[in-house]
Residue frames relative to the residue before (quaternion, step in Angstrom):
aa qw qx qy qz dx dy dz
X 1.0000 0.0000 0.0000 0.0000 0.00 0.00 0.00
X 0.3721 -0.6819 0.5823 0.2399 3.79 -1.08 0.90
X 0.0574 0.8043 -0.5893 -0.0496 3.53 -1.07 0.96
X 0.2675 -0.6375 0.6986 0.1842 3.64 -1.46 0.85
X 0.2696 -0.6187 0.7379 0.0042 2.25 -1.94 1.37
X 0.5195 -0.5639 0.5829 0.2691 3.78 -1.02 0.83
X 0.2412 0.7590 -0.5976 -0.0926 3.67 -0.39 0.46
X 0.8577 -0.1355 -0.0222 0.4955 3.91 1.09 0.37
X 0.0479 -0.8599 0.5080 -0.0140 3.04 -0.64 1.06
X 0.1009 0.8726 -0.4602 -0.1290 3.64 -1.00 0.76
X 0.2415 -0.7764 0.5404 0.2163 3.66 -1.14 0.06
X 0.2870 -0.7747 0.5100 0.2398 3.40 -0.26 0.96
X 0.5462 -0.6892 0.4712 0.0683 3.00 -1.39 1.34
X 0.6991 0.0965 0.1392 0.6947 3.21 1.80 -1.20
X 0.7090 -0.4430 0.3876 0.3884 3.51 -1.27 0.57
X 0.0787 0.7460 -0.6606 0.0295 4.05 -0.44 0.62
X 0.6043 -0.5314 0.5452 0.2347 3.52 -1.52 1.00
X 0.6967 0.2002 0.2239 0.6515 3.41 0.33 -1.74
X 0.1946 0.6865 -0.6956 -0.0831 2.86 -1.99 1.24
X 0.4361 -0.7174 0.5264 0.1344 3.73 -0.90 1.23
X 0.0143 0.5096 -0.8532 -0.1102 3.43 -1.54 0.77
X 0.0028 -0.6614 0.7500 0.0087 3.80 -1.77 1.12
X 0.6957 0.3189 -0.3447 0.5436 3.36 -1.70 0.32
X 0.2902 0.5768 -0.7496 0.1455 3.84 0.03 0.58
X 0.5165 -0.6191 0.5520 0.2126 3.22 -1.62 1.21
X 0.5870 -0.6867 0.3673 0.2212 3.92 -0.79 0.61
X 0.6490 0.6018 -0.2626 0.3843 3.33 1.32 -1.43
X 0.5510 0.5995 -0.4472 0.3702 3.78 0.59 0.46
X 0.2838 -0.7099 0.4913 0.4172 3.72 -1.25 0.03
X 0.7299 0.0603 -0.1963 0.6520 3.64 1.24 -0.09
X 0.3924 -0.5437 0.7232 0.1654 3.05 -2.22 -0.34
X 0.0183 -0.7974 0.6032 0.0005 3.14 -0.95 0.94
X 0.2228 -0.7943 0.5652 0.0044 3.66 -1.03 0.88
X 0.0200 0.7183 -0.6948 0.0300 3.34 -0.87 1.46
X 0.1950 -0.6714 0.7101 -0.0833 3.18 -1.78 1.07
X 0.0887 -0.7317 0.6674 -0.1067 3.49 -0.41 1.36
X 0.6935 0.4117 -0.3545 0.4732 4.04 -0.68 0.66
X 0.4350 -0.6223 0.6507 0.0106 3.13 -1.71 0.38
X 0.5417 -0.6316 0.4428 0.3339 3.72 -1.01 1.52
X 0.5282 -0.5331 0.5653 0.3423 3.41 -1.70 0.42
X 0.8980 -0.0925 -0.0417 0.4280 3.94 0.52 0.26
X 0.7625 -0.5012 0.0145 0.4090 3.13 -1.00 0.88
X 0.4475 0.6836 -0.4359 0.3774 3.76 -0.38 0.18
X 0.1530 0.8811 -0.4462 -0.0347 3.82 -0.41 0.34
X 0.5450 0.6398 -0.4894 0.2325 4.00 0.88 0.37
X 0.2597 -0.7556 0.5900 0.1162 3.64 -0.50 1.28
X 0.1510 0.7828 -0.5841 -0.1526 3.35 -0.81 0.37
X 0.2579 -0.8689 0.4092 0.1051 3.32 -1.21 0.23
X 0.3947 -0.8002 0.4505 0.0313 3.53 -0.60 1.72
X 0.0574 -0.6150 0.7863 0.0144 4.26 -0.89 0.51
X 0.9740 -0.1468 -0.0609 0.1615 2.44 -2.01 2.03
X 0.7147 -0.4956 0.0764 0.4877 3.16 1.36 1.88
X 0.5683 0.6412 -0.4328 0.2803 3.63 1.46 -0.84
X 0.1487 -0.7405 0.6548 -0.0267 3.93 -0.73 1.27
X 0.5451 0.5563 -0.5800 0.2387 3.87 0.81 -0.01
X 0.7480 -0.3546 0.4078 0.3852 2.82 -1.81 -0.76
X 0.2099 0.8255 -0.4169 0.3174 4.11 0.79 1.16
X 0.6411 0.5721 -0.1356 0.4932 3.01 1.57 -0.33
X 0.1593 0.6874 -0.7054 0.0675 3.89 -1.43 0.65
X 0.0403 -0.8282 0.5535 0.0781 2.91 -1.56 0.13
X 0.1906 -0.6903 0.6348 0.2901 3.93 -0.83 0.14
X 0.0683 -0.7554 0.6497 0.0517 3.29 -1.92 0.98
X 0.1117 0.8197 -0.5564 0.0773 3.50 -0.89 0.69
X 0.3268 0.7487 -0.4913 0.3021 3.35 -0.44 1.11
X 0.1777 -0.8061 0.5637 0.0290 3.98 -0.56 0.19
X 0.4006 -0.7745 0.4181 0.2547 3.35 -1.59 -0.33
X 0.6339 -0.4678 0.0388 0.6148 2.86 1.82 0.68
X 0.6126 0.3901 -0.3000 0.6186 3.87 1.48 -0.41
X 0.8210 0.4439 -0.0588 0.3543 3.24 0.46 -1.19
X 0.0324 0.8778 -0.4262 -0.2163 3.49 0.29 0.72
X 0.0447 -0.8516 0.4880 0.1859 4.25 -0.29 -0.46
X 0.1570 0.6841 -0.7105 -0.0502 3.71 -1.23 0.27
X 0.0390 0.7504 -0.6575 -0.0559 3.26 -1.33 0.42
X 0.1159 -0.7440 0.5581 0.3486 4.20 -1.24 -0.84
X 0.0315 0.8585 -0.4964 -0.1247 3.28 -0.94 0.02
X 0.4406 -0.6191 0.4636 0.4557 3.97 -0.60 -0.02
X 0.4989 0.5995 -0.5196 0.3489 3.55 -0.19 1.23
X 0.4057 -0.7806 0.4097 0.2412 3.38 -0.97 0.50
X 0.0699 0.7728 -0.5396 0.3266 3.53 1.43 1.39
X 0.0446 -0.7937 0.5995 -0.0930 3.51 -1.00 1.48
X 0.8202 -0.0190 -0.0320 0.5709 3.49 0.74 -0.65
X 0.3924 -0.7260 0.5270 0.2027 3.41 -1.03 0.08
X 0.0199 -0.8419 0.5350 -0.0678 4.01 -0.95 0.82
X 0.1097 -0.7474 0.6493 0.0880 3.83 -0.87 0.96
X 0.7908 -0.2975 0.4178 0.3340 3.02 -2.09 -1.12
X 0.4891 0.5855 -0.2915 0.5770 3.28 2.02 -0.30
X 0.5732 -0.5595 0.5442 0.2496 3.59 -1.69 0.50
X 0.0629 0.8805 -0.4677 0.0450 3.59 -0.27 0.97
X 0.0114 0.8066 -0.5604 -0.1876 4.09 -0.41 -0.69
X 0.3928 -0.6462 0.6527 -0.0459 3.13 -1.39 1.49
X 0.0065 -0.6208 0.7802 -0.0767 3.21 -1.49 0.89
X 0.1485 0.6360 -0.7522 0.0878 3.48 -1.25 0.88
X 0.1986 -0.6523 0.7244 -0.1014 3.34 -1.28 1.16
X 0.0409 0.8149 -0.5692 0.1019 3.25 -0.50 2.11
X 0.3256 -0.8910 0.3154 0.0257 3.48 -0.36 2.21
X 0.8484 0.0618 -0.0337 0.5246 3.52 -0.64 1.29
X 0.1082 0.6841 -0.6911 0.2067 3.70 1.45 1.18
X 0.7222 0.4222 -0.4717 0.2786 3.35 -0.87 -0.19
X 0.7010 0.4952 -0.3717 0.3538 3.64 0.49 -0.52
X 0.5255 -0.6930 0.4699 0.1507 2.87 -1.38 1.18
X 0.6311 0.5396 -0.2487 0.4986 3.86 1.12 -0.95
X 0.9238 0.0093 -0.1861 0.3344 3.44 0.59 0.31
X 0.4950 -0.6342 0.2248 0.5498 4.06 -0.83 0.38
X 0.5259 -0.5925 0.4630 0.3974 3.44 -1.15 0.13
X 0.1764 -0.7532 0.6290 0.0771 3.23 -1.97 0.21
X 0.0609 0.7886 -0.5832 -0.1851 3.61 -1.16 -0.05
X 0.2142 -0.6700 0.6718 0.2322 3.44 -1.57 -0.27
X 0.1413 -0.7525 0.6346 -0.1051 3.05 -0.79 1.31
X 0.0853 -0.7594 0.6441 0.0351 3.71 -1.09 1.13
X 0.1288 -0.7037 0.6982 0.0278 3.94 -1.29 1.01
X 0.0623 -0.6189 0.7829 -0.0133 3.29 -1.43 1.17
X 0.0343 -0.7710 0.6348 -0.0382 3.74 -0.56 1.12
X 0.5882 -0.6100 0.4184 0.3269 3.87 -0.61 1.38
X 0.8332 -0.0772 0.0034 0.5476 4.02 -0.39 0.38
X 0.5859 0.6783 -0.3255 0.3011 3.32 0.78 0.65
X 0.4852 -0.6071 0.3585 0.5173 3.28 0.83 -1.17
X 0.6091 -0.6103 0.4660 0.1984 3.75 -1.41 0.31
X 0.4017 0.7303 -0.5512 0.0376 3.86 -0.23 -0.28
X 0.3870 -0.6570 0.6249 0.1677 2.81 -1.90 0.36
X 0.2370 -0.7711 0.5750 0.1364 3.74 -1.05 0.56
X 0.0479 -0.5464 0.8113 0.2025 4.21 -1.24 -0.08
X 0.0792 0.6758 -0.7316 0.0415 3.10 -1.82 0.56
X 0.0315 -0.6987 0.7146 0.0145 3.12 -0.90 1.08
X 0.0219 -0.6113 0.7802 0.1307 3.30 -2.29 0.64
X 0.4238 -0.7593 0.4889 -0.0695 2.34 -1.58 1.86
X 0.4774 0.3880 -0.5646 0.5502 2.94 0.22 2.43
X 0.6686 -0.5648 0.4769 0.0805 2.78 -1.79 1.07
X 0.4664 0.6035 -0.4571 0.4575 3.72 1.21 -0.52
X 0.3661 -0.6049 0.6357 0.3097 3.40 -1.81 0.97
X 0.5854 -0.4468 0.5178 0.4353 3.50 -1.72 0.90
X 0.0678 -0.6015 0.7921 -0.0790 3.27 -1.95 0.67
X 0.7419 -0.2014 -0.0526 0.6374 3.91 0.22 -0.28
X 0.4735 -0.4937 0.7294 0.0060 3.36 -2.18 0.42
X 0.2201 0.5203 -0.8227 0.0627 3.89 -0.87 0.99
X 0.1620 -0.6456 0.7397 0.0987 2.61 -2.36 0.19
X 0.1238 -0.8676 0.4294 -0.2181 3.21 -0.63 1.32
X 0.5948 -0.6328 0.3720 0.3277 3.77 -0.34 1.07
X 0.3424 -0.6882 0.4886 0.4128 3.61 -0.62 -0.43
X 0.7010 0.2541 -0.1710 0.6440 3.14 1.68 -0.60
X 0.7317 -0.5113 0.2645 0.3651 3.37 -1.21 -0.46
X 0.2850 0.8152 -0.4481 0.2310 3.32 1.13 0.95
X 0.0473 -0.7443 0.6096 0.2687 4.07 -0.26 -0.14
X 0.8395 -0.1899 0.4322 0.2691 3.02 -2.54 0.21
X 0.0729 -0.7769 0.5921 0.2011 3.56 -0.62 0.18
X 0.7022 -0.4765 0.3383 0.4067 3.78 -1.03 1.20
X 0.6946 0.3838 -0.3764 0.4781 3.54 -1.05 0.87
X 0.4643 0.7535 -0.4017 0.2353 3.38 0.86 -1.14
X 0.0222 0.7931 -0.6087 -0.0015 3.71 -0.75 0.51
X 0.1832 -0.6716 0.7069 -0.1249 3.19 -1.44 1.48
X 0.4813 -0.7285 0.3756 -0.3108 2.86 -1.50 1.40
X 0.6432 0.6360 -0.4193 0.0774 3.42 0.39 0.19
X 0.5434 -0.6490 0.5311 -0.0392 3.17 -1.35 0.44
X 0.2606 -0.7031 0.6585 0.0645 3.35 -1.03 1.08
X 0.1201 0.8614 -0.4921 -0.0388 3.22 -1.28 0.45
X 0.3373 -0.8765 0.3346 0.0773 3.02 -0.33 1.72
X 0.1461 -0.8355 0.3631 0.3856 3.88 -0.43 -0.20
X 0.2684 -0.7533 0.5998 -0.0281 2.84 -1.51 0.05
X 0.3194 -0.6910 0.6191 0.1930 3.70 -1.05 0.47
């Protein structure tokens, strides 16, 4: 059986640019991240960075639509989920952070209220086990108060 473990949870009290999970304990096989809330203004690419690294280590595939419109694209950036002025929830599930033998990856799904659905892969390209987690607009846009974040251990199991 697969079990989550709560390993931190916040609610922003106030709009915040950036929000950090550090000290992530090791003894899991994944990590999962929920986000429940919606940016404080218009703008919506979230991206997300492990253990301070901001270069250029990062890609991703996107594909998702709004029911007329479908869309996929990649790019070298470390863009994982997407977020508006609507109420929305994220789920990214980041596989085998701890191992050292290979680069990480995640998959991250967004359901934004009248908006549209997509799904991201991201991979960083390094071998280092995760230890902390920011998220971070692409532009200058912050979290909007209420926001909740999420993370999660995840253990395995058959």
């Amino acid at each position: 059986m697969t079990m989550y473990t709560a390993l931190a949870t916040t609610t922003l009290g106030s709009a915040a640019s950036t929000v950090t999970f550090g000290s992530i304990p090791q003894g899991y096989r994944d990590l999962m991240l929920v986000i429940a809330g919606r940016s404080a203004s218009s703008g919506n690419v979230v991206e997300m960075y492990f253990n301070g690294d901001t270069g250029a280590n990062y890609s991703h595939v996107r594909m998702g639509g709004n029911g007329s419109n479908p869309f996929s694209t990649s790019k070298s950036d470390a863009r994982v989920f997407n977020m508006t002025t609507n109420e929305g929830v994220s789920i990214i599930q980041i596989m085998d952070y701890s191992a050292t033998d290979k680069h990480k990856t995640s998959i991250s799904t967004s359901s934004i209220a009248q908006d549209f659905v997509l799904a991201y892969a991201q991979r960083w390209a390094s071998t280092s086990a995760v230890t902390s987690i920011e998220l971070i607009f692409q532009t200058a846009i912050n979290f909007a108060a209420g926001t909740t974040l999420s993370l999660y251990g995840i253990a395995g199991g058959s």
